[in-house]
C-alpha positions in Angstrom: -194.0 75.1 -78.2 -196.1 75.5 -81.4 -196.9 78.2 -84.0 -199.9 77.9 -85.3 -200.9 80.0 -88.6 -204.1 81.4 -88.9 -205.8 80.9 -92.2 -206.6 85.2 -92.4 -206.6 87.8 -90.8 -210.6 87.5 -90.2 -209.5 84.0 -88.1 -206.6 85.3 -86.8 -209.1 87.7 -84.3 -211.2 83.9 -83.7 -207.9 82.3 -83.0 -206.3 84.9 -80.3 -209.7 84.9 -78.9 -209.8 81.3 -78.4 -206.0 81.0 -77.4 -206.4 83.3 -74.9 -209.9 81.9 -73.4 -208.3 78.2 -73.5 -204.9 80.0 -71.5 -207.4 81.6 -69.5 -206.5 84.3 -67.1 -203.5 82.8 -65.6 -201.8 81.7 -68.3 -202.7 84.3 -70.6 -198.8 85.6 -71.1 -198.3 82.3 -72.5 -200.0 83.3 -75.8 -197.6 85.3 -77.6 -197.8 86.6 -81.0 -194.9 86.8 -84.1 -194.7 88.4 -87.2 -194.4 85.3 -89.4 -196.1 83.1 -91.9 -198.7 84.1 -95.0 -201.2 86.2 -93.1 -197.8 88.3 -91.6 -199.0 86.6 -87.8 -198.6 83.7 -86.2 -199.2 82.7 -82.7 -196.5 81.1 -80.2 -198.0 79.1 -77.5 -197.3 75.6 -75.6 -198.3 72.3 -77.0 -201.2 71.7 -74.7 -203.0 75.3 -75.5 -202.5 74.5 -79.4 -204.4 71.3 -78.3 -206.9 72.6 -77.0 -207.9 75.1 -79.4 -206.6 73.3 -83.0 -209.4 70.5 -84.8 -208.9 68.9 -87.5 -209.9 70.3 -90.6 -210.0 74.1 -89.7 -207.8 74.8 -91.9 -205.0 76.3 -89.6 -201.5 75.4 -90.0 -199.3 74.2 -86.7 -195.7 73.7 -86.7 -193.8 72.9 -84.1 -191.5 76.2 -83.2 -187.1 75.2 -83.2 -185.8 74.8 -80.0 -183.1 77.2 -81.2 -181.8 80.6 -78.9 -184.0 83.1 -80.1 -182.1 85.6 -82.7 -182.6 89.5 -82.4 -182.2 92.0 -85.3 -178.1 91.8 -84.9 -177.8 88.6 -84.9 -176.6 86.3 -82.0 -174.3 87.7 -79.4 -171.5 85.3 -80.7 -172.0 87.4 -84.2 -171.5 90.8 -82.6 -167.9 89.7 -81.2 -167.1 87.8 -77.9 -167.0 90.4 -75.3 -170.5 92.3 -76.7 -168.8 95.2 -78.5 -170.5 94.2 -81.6 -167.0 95.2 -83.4 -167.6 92.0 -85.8 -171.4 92.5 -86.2 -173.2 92.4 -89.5 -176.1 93.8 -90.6 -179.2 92.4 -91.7 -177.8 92.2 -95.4 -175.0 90.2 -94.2 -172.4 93.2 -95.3 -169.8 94.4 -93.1 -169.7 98.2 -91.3 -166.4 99.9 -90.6 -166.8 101.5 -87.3 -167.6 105.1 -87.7 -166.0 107.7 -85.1 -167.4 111.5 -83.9 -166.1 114.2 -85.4 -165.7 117.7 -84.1 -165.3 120.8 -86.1 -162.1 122.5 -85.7 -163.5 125.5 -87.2 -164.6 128.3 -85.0 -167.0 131.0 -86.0 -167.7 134.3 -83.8 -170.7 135.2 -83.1 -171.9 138.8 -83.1 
């Protein structure tokens, strides 16, 4: 898999336009987009689509994308505990949360 950065946001709208012709109808779920790199977008597709669409010289920058697990928001399941309660999790900050509990009112008010 590659990302490839578009130069702006003016080629970003060339680039998904060629991605998605070179994927053609097909393959067209294989041209996903990310919110990375200067422009705030980047485009995640397989080697052989960046291939086809990428020359040299255009200006575009293509890495190729880590083979790693893809990490949400939390973090990896292994962060949020080992059986999923997400009783260890962090947040984004990397600061730990005490658990919070519901509270009920043990005040009673009549109503009229």
């Amino acid at each position: 898999m590659a990302l490839i950065y578009p130069k702006d946001r003016a080629d970003a709208q060339v680039l998904a336009k060629e991605l998605l012709e070179a994927a053609g109808e097909e393959r067209r779920f294989e041209v996903r987009t990310t919110t990375d790199g200067p422009v705030g977008l980047a485009f995640d597709v397989s080697d052989d689509l960046a291939d086809k669409v990428l020359n040299s010289g255009d200006g575009r920058q293509r890495v190729e994308a880590p083979a790693e697990a893809e990490v949400t928001a939390q973090g990896t399941s292994a962060d949020a505990g080992a059986d999923g309660s997400g009783a260890d999790a962090k947040s984004a900050d990397g600061s730990s949360q005490p658990p919070t509990k519901a509270s009920r009112s043990t005040s009673r008010s009549s109503r009229s």
